[in-house]
N, C-alpha and C positions, 0 to 999 in steps of 0.2 A: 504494500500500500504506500502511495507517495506520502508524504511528509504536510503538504496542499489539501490533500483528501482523509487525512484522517479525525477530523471531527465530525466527517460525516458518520464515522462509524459510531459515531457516542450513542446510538439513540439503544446500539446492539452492545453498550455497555465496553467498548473498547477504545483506547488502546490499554484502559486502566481492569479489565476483566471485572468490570461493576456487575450488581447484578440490575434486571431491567426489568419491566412490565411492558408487557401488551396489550392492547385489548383488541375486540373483536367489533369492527362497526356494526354491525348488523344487531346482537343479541347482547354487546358492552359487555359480552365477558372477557373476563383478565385471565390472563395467565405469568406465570413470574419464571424467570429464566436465571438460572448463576452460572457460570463457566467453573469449572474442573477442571485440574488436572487427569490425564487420561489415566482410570485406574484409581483414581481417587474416590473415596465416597463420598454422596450428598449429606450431607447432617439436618437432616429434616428436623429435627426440633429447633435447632436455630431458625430455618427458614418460617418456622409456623410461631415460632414467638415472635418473631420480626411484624409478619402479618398480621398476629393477634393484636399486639405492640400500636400499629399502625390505625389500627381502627378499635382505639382506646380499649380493648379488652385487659381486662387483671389478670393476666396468667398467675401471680402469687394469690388469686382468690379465690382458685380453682381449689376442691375439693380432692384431697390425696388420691394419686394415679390418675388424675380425670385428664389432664396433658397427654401423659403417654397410651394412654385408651385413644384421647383424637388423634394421637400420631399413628397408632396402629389402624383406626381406619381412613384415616386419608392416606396414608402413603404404603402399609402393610396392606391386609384384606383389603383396601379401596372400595369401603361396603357407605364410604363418603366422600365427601366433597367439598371445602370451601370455593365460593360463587364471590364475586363481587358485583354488584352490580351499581349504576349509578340511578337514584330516583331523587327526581328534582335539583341534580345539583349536588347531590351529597352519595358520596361513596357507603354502599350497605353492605356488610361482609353475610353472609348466609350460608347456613352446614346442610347441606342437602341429601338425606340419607336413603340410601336404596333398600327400600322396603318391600316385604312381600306379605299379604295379606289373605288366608288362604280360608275356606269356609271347609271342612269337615263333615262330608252327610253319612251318617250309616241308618242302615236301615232295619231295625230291630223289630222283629213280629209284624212287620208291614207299618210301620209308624218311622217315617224319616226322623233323626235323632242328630242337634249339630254340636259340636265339641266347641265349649265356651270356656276362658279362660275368665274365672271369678275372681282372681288377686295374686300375686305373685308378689315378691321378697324380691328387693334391687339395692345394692349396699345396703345391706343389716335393716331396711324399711321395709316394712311391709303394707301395701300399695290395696287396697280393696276398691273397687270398679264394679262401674255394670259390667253385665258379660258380654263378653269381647271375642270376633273369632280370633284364631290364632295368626300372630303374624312376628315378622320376626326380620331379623335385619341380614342381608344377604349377600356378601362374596359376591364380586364379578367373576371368580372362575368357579363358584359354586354350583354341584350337583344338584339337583331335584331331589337326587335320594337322600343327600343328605339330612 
């Protein structure tokens, strides 16, 4: 690259290996980019306390493991997603989780019968609801059988 042309490169976070954002006309989604070393690993907890960081979130208010649970599914299972999106003017961070929601029918002496979850236990709480079918949060390279 000439010496002329290299601030063109800033926008791709170079010649300083910054990292950069993107976004998307169309749908104003972002995406964030860092340059590596080849062979090197991404340290995605930096890159998502950065983010969190950015759009005022307390990662010190997070509830024990509740960080490394979001790092496991955004970047591990990918059973999520931080979104940015812009509404009015103002940048909105949003965690968008791949859910599946599945209904249960059996069918016991000719009477359809559907499997309701009545309450369930989630860190040491336990959580009493209407009854809900079952759904549950799901793996991009996840099995059905699972």
């Amino acid at each position: 690259v000439r010496p002329d042309r290299a601030n063109m490169l800033g926008v791709i976070g170079l010649p300083g290996l910054s990292s950069f954002v993107t976004t998307d006309a169309m749908s104003q989604r972002q995406s964030r980019w860092a340059w590596l070393a080849d062979g090197q690993e991404n340290n995605n907890s930096d890159m998502l306390y950065q983010l969190l960081s950015e759009h005022n979130i307390r990662v010190n208010e997070f509830e024990p493991g509740a960080l490394r649970e979001l790092i496991d599914e955004v970047y591990e299972s990918q059973i999520a997603e931080l979104r940015v999106y812009i509404n009015d003017g103002v940048k909105v961070l949003i965690r968008a989780v791949h859910i599946i929601k599945i209904w249960l029918v059996a069918d016991v002496l000719s009477v359809p019968h559907v499997l309701l979850e009545t309450s369930k236990v989630q860190r040491s709480k336990r959580n009493m609801h209407a009854d809900k079918p079952l759904s549950m949060k799901m793996r991009i390279d996840q099995d059905w059988v699972d």
